[in-house]
mmCIF entry with sequence, helices, sheets and N, C-alpha, C, O atoms, coordinates in Angstrom:
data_MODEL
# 
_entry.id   MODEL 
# 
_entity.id                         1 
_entity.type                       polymer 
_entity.pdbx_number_of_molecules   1 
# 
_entity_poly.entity_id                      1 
_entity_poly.type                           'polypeptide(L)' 
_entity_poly.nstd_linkage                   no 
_entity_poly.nstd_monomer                   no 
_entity_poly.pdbx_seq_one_letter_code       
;(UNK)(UNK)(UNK)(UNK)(UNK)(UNK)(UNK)(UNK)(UNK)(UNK)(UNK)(UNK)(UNK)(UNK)(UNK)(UNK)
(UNK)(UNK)(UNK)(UNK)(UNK)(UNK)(UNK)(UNK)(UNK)(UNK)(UNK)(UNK)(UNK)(UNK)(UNK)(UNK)
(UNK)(UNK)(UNK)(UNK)(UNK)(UNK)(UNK)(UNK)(UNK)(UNK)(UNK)(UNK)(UNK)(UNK)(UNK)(UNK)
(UNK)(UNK)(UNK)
;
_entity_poly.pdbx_seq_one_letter_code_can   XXXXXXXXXXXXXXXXXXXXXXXXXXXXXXXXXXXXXXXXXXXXXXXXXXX 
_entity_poly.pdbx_strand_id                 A 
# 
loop_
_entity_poly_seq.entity_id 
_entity_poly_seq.num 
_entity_poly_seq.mon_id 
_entity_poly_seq.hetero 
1 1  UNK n 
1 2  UNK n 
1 3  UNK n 
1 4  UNK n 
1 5  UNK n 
1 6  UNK n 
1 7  UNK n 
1 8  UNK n 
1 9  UNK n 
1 10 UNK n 
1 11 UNK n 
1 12 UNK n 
1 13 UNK n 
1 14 UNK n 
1 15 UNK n 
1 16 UNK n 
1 17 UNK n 
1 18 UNK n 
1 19 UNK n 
1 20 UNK n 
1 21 UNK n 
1 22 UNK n 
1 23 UNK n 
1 24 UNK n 
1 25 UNK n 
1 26 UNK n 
1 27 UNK n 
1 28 UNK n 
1 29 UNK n 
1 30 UNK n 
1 31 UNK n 
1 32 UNK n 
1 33 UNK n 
1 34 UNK n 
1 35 UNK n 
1 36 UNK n 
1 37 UNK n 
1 38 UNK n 
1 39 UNK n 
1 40 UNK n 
1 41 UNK n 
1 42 UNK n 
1 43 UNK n 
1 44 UNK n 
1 45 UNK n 
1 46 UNK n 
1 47 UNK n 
1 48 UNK n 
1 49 UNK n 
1 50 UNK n 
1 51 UNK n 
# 
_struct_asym.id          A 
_struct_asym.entity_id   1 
# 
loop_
_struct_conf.conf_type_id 
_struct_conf.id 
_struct_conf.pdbx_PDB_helix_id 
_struct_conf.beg_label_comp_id 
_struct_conf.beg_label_asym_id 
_struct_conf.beg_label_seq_id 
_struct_conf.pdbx_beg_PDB_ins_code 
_struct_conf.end_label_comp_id 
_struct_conf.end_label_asym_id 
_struct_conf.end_label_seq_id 
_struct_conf.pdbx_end_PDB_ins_code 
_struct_conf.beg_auth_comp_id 
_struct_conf.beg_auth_asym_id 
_struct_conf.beg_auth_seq_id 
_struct_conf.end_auth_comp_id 
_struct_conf.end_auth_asym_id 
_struct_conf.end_auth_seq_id 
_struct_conf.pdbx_PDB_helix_class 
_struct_conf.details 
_struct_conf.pdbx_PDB_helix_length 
HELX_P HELX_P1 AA1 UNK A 2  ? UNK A 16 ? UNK A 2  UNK A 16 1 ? 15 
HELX_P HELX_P2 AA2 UNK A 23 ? UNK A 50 ? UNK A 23 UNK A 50 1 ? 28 
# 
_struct_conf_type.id          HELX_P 
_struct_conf_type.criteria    ? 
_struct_conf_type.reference   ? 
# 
loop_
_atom_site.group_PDB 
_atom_site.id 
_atom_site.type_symbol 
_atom_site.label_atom_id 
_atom_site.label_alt_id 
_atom_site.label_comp_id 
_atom_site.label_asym_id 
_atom_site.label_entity_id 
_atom_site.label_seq_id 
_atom_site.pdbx_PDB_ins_code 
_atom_site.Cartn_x 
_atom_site.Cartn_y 
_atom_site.Cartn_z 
_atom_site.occupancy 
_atom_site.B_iso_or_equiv 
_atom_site.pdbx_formal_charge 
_atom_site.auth_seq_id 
_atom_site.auth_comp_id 
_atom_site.auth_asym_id 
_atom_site.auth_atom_id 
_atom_site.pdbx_PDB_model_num 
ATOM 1   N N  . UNK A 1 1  ? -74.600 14.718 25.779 1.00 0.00 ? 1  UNK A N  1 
ATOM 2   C CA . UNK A 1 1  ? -74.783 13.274 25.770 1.00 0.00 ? 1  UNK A CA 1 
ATOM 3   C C  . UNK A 1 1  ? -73.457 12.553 26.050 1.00 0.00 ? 1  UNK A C  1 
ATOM 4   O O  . UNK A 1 1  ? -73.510 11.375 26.403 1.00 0.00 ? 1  UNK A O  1 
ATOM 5   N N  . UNK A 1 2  ? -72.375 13.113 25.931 1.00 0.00 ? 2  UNK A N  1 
ATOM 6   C CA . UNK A 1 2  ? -71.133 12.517 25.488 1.00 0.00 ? 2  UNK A CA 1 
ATOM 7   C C  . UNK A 1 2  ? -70.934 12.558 27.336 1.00 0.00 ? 2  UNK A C  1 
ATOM 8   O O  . UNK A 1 2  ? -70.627 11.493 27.871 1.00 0.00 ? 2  UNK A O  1 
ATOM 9   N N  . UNK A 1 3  ? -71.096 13.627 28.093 1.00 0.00 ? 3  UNK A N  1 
ATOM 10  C CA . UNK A 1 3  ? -70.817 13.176 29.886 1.00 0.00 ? 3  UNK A CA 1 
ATOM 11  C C  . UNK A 1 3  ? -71.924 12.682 30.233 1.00 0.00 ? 3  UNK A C  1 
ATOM 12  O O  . UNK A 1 3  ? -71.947 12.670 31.463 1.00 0.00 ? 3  UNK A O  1 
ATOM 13  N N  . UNK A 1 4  ? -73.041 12.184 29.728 1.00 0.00 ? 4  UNK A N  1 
ATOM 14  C CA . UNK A 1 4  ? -73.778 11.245 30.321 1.00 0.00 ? 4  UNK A CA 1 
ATOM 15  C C  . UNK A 1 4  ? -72.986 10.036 30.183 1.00 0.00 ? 4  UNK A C  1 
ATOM 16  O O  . UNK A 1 4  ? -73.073 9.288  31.157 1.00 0.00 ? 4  UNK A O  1 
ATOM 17  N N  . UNK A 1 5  ? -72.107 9.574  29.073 1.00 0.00 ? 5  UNK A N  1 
ATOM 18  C CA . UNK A 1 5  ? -72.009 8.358  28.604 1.00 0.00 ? 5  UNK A CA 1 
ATOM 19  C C  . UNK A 1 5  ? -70.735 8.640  29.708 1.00 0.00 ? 5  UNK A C  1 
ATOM 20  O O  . UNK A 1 5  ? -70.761 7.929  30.712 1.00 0.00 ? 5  UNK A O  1 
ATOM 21  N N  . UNK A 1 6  ? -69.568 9.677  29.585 1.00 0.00 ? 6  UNK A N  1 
ATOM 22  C CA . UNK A 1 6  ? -68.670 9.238  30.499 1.00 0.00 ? 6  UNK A CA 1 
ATOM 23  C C  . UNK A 1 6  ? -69.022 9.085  31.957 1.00 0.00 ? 6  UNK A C  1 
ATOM 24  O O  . UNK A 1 6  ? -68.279 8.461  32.714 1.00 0.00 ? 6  UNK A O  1 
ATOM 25  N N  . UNK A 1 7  ? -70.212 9.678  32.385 1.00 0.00 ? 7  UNK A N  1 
ATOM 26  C CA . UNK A 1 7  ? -70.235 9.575  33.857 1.00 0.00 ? 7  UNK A CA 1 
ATOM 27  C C  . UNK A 1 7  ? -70.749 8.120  33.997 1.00 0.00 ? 7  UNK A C  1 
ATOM 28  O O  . UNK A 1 7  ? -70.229 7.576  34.971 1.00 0.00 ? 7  UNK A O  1 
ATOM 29  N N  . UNK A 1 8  ? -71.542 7.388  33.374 1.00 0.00 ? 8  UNK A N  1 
ATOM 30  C CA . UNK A 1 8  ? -71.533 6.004  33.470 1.00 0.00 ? 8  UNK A CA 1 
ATOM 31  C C  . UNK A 1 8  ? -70.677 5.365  33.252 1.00 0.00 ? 8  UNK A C  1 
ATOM 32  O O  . UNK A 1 8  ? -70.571 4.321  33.896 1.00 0.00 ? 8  UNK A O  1 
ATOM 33  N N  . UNK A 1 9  ? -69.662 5.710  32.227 1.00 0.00 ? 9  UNK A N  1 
ATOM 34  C CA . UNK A 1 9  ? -68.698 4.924  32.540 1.00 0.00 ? 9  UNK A CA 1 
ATOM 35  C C  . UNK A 1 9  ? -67.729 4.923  33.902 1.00 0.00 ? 9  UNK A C  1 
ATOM 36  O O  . UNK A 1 9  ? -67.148 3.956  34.395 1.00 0.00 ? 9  UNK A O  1 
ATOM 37  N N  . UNK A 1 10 ? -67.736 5.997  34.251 1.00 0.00 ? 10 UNK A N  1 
ATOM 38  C CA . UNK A 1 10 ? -66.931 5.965  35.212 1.00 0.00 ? 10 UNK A CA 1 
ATOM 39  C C  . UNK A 1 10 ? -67.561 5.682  36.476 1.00 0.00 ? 10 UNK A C  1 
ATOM 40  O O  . UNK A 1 10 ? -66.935 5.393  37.495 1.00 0.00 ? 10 UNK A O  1 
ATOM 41  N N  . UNK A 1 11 ? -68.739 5.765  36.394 1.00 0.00 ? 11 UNK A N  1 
ATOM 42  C CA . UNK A 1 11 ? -69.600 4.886  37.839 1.00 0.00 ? 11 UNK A CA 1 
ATOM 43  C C  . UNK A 1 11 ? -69.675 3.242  37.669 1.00 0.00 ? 11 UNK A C  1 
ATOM 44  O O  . UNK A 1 11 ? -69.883 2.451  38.589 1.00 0.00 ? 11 UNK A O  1 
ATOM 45  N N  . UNK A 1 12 ? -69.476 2.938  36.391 1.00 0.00 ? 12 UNK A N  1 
ATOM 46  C CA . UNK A 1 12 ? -69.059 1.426  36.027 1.00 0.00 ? 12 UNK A CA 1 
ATOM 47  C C  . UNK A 1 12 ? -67.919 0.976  36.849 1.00 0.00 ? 12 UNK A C  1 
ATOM 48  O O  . UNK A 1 12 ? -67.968 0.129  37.741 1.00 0.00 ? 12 UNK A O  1 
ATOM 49  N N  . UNK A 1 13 ? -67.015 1.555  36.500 1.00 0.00 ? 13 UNK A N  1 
ATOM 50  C CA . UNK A 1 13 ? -65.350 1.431  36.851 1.00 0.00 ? 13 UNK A CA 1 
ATOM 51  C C  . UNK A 1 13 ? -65.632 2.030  38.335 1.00 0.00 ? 13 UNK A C  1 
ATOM 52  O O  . UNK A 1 13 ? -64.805 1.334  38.923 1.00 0.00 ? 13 UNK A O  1 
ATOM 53  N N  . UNK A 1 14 ? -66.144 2.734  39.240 1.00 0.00 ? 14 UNK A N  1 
ATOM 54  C CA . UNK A 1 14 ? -66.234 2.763  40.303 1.00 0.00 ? 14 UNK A CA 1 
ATOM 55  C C  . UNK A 1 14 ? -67.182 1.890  41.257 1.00 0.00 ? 14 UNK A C  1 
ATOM 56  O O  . UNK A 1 14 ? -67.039 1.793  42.476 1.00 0.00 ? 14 UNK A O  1 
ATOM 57  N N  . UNK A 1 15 ? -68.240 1.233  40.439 1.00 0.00 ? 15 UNK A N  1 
ATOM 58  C CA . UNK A 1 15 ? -69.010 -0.017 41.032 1.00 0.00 ? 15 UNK A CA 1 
ATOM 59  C C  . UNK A 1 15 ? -67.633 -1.165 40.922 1.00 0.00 ? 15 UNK A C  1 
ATOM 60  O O  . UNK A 1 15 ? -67.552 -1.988 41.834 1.00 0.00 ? 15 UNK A O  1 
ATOM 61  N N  . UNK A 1 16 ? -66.725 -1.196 39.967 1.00 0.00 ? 16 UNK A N  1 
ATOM 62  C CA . UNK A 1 16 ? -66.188 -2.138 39.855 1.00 0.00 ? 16 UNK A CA 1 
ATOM 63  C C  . UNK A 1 16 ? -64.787 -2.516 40.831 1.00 0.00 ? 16 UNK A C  1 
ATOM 64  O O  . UNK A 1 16 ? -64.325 -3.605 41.170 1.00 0.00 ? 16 UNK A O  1 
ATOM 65  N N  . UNK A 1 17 ? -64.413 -1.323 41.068 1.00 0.00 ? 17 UNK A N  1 
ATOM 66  C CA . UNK A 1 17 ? -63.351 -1.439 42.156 1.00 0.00 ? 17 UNK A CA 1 
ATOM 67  C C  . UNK A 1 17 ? -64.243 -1.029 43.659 1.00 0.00 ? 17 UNK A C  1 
ATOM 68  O O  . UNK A 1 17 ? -63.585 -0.457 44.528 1.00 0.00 ? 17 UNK A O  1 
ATOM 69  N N  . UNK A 1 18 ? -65.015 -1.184 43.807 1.00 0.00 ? 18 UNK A N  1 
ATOM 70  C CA . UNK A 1 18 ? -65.498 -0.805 45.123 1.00 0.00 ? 18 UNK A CA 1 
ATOM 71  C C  . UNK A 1 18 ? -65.804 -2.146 45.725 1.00 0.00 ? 18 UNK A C  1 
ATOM 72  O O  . UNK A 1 18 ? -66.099 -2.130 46.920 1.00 0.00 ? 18 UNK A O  1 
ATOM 73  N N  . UNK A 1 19 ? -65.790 -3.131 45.200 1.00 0.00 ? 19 UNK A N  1 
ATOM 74  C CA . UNK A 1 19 ? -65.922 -4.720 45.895 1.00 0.00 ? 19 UNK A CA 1 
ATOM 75  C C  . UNK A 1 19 ? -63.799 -4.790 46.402 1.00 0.00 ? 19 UNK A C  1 
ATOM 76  O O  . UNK A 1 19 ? -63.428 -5.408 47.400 1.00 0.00 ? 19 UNK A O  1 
ATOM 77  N N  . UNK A 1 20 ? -63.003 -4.194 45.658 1.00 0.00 ? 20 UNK A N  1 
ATOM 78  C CA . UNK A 1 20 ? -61.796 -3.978 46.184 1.00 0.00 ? 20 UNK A CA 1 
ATOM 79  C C  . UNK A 1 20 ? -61.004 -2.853 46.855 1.00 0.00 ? 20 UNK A C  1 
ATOM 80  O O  . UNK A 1 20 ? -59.773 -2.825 46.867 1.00 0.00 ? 20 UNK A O  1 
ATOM 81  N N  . UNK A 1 21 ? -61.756 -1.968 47.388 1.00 0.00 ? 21 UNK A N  1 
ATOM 82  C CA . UNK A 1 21 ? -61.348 -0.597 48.037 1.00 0.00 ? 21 UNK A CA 1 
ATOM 83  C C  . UNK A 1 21 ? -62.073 -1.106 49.399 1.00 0.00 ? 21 UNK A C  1 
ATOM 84  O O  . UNK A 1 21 ? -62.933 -1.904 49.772 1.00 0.00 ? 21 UNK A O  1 
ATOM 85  N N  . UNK A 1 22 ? -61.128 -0.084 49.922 1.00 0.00 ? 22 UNK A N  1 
ATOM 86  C CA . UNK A 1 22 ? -61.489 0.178  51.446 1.00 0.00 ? 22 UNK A CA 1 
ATOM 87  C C  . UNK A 1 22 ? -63.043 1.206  51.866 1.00 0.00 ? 22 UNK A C  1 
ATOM 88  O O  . UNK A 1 22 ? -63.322 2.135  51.108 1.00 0.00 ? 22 UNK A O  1 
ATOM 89  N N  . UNK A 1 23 ? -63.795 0.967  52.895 1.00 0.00 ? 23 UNK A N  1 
ATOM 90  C CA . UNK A 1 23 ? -64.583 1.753  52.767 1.00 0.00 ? 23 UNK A CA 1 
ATOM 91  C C  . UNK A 1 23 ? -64.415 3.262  52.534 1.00 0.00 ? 23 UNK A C  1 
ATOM 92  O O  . UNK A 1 23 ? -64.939 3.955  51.662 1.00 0.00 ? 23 UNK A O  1 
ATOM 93  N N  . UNK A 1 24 ? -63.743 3.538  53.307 1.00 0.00 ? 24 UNK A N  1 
ATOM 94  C CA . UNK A 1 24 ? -63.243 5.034  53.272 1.00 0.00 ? 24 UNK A CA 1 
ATOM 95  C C  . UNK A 1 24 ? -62.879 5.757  51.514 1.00 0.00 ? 24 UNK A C  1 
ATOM 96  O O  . UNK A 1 24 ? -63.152 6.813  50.944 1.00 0.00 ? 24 UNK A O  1 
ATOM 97  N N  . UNK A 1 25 ? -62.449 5.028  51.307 1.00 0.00 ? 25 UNK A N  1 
ATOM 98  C CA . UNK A 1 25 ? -62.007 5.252  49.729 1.00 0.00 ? 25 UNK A CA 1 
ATOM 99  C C  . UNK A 1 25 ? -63.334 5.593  48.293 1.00 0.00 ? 25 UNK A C  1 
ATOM 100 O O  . UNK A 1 25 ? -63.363 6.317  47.298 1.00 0.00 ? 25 UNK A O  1 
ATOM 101 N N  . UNK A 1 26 ? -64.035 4.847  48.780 1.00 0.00 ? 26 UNK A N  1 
ATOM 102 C CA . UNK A 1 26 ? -65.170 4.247  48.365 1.00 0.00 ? 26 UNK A CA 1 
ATOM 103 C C  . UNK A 1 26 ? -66.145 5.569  48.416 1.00 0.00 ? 26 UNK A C  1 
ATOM 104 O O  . UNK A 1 26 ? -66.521 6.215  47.438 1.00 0.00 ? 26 UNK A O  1 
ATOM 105 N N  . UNK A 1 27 ? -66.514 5.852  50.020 1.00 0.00 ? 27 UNK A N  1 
ATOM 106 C CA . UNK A 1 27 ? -67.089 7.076  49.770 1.00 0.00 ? 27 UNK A CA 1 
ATOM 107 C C  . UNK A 1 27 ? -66.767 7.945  49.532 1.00 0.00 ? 27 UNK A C  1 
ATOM 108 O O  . UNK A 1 27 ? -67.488 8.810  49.033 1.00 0.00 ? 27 UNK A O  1 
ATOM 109 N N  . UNK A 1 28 ? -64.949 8.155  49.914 1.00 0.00 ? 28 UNK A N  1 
ATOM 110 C CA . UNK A 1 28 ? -64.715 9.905  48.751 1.00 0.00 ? 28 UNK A CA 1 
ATOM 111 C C  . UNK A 1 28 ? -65.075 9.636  47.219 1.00 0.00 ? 28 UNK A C  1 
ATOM 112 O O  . UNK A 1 28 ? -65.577 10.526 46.532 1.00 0.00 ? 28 UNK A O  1 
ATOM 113 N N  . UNK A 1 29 ? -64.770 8.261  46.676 1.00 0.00 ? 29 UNK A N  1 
ATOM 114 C CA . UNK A 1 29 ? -65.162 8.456  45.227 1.00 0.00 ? 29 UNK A CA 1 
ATOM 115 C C  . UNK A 1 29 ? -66.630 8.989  45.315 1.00 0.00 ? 29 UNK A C  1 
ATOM 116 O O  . UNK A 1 29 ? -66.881 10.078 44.798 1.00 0.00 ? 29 UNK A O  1 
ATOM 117 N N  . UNK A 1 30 ? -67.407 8.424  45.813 1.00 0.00 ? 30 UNK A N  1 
ATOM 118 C CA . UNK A 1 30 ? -68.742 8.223  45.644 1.00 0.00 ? 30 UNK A CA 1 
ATOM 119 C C  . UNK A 1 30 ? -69.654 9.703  45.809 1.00 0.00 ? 30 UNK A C  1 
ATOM 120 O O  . UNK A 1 30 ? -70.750 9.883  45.278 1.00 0.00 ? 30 UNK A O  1 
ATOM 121 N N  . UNK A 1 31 ? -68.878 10.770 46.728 1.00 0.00 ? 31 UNK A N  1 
ATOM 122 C CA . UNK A 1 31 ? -68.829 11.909 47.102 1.00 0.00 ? 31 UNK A CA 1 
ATOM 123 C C  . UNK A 1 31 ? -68.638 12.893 45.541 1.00 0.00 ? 31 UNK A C  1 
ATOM 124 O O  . UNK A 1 31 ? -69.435 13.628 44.959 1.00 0.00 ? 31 UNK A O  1 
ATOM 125 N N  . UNK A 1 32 ? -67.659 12.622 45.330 1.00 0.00 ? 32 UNK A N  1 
ATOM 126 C CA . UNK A 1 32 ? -66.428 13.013 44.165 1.00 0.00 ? 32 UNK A CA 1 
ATOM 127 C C  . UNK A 1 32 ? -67.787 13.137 43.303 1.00 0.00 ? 32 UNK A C  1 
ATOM 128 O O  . UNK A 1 32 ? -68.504 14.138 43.312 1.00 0.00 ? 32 UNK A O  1 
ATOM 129 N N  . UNK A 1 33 ? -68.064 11.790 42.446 1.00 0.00 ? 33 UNK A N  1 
ATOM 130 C CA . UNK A 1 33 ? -69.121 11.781 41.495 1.00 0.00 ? 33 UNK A CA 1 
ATOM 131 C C  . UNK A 1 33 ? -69.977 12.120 41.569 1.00 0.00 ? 33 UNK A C  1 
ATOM 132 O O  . UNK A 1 33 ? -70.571 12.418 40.532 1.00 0.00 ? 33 UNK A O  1 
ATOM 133 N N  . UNK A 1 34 ? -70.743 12.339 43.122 1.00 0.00 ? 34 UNK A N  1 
ATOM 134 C CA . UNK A 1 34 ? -72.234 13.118 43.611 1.00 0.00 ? 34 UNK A CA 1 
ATOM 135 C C  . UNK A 1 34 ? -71.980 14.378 43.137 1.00 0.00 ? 34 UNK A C  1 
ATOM 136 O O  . UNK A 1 34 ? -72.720 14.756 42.229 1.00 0.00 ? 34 UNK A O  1 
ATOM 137 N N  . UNK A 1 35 ? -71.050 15.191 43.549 1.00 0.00 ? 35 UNK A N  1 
ATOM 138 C CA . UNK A 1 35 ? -70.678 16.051 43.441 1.00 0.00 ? 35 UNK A CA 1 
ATOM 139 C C  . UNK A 1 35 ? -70.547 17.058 42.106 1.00 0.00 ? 35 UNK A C  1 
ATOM 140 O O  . UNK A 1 35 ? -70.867 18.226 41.883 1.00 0.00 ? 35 UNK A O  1 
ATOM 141 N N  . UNK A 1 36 ? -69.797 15.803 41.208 1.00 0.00 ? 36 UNK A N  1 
ATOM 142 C CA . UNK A 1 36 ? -69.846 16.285 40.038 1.00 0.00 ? 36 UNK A CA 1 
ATOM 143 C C  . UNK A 1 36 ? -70.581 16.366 38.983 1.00 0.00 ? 36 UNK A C  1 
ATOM 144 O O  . UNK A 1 36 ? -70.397 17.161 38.061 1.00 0.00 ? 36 UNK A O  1 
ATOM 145 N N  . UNK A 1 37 ? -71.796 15.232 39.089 1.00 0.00 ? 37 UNK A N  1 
ATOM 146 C CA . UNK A 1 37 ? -73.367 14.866 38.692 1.00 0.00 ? 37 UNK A CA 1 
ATOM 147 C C  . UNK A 1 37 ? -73.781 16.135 39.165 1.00 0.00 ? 37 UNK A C  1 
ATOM 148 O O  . UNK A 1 37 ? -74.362 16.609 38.189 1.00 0.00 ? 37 UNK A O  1 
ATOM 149 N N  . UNK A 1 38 ? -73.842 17.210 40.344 1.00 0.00 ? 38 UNK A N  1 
ATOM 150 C CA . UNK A 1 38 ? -74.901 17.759 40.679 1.00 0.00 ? 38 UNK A CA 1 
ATOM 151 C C  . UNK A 1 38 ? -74.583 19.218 39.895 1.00 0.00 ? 38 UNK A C  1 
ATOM 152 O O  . UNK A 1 38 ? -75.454 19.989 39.492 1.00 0.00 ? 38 UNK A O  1 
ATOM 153 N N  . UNK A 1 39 ? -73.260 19.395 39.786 1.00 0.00 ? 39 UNK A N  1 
ATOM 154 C CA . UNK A 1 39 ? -72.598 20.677 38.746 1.00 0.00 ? 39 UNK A CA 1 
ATOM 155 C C  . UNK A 1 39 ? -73.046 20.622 37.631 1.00 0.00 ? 39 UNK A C  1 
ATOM 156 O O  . UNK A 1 39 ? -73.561 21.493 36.930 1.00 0.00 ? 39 UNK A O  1 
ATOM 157 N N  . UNK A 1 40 ? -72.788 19.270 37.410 1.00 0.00 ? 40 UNK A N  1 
ATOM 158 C CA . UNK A 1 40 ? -73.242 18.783 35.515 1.00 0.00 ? 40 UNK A CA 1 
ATOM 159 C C  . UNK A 1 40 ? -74.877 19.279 35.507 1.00 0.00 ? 40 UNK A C  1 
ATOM 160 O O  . UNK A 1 40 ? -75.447 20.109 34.797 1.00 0.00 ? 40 UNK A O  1 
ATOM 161 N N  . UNK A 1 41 ? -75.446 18.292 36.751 1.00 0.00 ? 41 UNK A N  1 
ATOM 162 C CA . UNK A 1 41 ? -77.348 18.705 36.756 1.00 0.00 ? 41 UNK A CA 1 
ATOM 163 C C  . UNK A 1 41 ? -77.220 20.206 36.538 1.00 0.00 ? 41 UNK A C  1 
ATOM 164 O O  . UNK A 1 41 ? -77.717 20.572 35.473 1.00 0.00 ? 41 UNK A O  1 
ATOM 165 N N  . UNK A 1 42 ? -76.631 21.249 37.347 1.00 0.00 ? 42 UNK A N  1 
ATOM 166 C CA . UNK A 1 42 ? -77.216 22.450 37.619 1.00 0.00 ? 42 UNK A CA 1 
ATOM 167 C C  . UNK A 1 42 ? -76.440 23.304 36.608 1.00 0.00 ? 42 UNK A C  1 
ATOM 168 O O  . UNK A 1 42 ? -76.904 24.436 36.466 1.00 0.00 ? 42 UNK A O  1 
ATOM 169 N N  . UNK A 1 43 ? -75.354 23.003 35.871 1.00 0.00 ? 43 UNK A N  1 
ATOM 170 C CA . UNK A 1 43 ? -74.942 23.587 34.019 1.00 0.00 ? 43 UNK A CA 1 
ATOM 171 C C  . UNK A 1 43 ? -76.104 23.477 33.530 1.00 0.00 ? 43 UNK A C  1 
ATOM 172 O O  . UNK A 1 43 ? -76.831 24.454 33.352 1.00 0.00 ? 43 UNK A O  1 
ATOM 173 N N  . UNK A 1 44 ? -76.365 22.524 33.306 1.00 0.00 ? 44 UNK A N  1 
ATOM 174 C CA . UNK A 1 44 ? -77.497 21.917 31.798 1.00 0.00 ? 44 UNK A CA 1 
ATOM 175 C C  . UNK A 1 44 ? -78.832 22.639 32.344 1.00 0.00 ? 44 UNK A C  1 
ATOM 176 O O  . UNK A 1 44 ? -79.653 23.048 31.523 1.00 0.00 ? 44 UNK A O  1 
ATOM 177 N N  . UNK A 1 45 ? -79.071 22.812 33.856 1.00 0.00 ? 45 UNK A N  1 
ATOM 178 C CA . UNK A 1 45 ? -80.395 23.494 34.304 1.00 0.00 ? 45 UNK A CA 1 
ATOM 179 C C  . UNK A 1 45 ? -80.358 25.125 33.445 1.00 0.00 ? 45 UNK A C  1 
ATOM 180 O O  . UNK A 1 45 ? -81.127 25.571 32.593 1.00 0.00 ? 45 UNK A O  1 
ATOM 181 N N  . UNK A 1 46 ? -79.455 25.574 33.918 1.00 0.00 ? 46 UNK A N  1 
ATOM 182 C CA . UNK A 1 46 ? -78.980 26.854 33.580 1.00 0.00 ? 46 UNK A CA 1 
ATOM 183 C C  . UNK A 1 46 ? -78.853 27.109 31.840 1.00 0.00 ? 46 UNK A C  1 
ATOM 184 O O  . UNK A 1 46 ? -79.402 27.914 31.088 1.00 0.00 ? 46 UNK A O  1 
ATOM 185 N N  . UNK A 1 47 ? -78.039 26.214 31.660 1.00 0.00 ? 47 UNK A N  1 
ATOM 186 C CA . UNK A 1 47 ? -78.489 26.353 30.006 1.00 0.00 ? 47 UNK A CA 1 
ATOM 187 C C  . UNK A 1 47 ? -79.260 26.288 29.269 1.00 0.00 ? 47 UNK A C  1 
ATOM 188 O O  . UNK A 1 47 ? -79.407 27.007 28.280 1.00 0.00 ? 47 UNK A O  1 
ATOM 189 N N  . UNK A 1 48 ? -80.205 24.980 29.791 1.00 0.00 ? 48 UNK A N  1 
ATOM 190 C CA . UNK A 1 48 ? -81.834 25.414 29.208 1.00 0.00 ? 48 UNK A CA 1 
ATOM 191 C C  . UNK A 1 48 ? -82.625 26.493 29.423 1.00 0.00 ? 48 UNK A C  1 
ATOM 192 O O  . UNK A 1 48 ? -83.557 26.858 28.707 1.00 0.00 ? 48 UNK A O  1 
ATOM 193 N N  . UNK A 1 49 ? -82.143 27.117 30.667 1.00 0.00 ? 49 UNK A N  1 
ATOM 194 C CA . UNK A 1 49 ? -83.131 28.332 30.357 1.00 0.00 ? 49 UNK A CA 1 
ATOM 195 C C  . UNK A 1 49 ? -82.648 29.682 29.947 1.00 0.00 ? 49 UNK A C  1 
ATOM 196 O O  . UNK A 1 49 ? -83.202 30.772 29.802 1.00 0.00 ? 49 UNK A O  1 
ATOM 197 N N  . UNK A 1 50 ? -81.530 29.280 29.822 1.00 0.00 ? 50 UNK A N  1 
ATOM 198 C CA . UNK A 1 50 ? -80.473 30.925 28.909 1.00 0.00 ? 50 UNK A CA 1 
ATOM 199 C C  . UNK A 1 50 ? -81.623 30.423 27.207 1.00 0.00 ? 50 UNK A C  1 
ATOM 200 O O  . UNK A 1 50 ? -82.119 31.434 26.708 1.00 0.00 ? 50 UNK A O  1 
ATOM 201 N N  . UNK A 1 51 ? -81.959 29.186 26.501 1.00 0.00 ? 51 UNK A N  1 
ATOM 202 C CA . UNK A 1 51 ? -82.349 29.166 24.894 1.00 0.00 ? 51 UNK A CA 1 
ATOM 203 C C  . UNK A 1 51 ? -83.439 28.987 25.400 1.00 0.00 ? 51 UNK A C  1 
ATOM 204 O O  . UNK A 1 51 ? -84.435 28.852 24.690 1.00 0.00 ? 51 UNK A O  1 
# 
């Protein structure tokens, strides 16, 4: 629960500077966090079915 709450936060703070970044910038973050959402998705997949 505790990286659900940080990954919103930090998609907060990345909605929030993205009205001031360059595009380019914008989608490596945006990449970055896809990225790391889909590791996080496919841990927690994996761990539910190890219990």
């Amino acid at each position: 629960m505790l990286f659900l709450v940080a990954a919103l936060l930090l998609l907060g703070v990345a909605l929030g500077s993205v009205a001031h970044a360059p595009l380019p910038v914008t989608l490596v973050a945006a990449v970055v966090i896809g990225v790391w959402l889909m590791v996080f998705a496919v841990r927690e997949r994996r761990a539910g079915r190890r219990s």
